[in-house]
C-alpha positions as CSV (number, residue, x, y, z in Angstrom):
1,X,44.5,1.6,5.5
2,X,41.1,1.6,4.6
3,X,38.6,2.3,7.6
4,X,35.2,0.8,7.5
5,X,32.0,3.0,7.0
6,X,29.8,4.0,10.0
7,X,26.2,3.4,10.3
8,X,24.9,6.9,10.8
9,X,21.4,4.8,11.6
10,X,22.8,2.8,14.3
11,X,20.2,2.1,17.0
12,X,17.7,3.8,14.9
13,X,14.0,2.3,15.5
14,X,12.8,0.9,12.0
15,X,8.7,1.5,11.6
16,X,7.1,-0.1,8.6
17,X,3.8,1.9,6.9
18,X,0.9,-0.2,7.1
19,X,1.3,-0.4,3.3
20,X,4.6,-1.5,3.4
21,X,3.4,-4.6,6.0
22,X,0.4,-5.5,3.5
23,X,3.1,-5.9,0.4
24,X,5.7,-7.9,2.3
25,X,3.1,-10.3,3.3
26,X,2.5,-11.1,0.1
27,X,5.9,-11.7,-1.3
28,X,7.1,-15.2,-1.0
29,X,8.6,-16.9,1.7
30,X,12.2,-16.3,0.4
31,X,11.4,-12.7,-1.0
32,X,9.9,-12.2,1.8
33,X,12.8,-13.1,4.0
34,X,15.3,-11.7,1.9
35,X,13.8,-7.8,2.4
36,X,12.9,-8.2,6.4
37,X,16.8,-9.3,7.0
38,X,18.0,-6.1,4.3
39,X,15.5,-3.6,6.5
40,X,16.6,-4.9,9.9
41,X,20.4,-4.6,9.1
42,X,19.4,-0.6,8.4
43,X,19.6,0.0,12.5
44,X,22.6,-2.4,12.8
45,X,26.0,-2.2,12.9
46,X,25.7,-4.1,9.2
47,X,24.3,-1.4,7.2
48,X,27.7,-0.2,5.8
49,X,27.3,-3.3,3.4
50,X,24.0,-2.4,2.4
51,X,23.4,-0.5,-1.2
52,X,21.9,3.4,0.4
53,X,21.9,6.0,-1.5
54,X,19.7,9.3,-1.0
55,X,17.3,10.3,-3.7
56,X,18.1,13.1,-5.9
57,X,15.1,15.6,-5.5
58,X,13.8,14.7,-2.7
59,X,15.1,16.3,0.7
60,X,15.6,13.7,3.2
61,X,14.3,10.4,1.5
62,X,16.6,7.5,1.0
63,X,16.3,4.0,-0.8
64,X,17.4,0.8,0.1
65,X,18.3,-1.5,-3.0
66,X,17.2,-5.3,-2.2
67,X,17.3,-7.5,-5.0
68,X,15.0,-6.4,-7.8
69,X,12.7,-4.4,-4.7
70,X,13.4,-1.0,-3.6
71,X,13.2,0.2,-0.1
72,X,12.5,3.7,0.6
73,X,12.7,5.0,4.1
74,X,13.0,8.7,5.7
75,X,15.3,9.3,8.8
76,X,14.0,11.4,12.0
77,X,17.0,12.1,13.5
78,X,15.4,14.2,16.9
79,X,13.7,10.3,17.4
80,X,16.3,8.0,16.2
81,X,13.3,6.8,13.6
82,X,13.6,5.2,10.1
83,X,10.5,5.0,8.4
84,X,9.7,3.0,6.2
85,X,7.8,4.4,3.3
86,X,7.8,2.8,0.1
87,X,8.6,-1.0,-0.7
88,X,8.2,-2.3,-4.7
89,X,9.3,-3.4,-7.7
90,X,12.2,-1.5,-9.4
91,X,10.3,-0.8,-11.9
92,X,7.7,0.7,-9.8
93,X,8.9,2.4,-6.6
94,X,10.0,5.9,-8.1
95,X,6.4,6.3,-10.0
96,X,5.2,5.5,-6.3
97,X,7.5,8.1,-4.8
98,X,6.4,10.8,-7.1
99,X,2.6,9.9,-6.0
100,X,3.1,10.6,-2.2
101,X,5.9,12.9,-2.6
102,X,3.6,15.9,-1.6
103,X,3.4,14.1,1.9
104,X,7.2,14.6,2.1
């Protein structure tokens, strides 16, 4: 019998940087759609479908995989916070990570 996975980021607040809010608004409608459903189902009981994995080399990040975007979000676990960090192109999000990874 195989048991299902449990969210560990159930009921979890999801907070999106204001960078992160200024690139989803320019995605198209259906991009656009596509990541807001993915982020919202992190703090659901849905997530255990989702594609998470932690980053190697960095302690406590975490990236969502959406299509041919990348979500990258931290966990506060004290405040039942995901934040959202990072949102890009595949081909773009790690050289974005490295940037800001001093912050982290």
């Amino acid at each position: 019998m195989i048991l299902p996975r449990l969210n560990p980021y159930l009921d979890y607040r999801v907070i999106l940087a204001n960078s992160v809010r200024k690139f989803i608004k320019k995605l198209n409608k259906k991009e656009r759609r596509t990541l807001i459903s993915d982020i919202e189902k992190l703090s659901c009981a849905h997530a255990a479908v989702l594609d998470v994995k932690k980053l190697k080399n960095y302690k406590n990040l975490y990236r969502l995989r959406c299509g041919s975007y990348r979500v990258v979000f931290r966990p506060y676990k004290q405040e039942k916070i995901l934040l959202v960090i990072v949102v890009a192109h595949r081909k773009e999000v790690y050289v974005l990570i490295k940037n800001i990874s001093a912050l982290f």
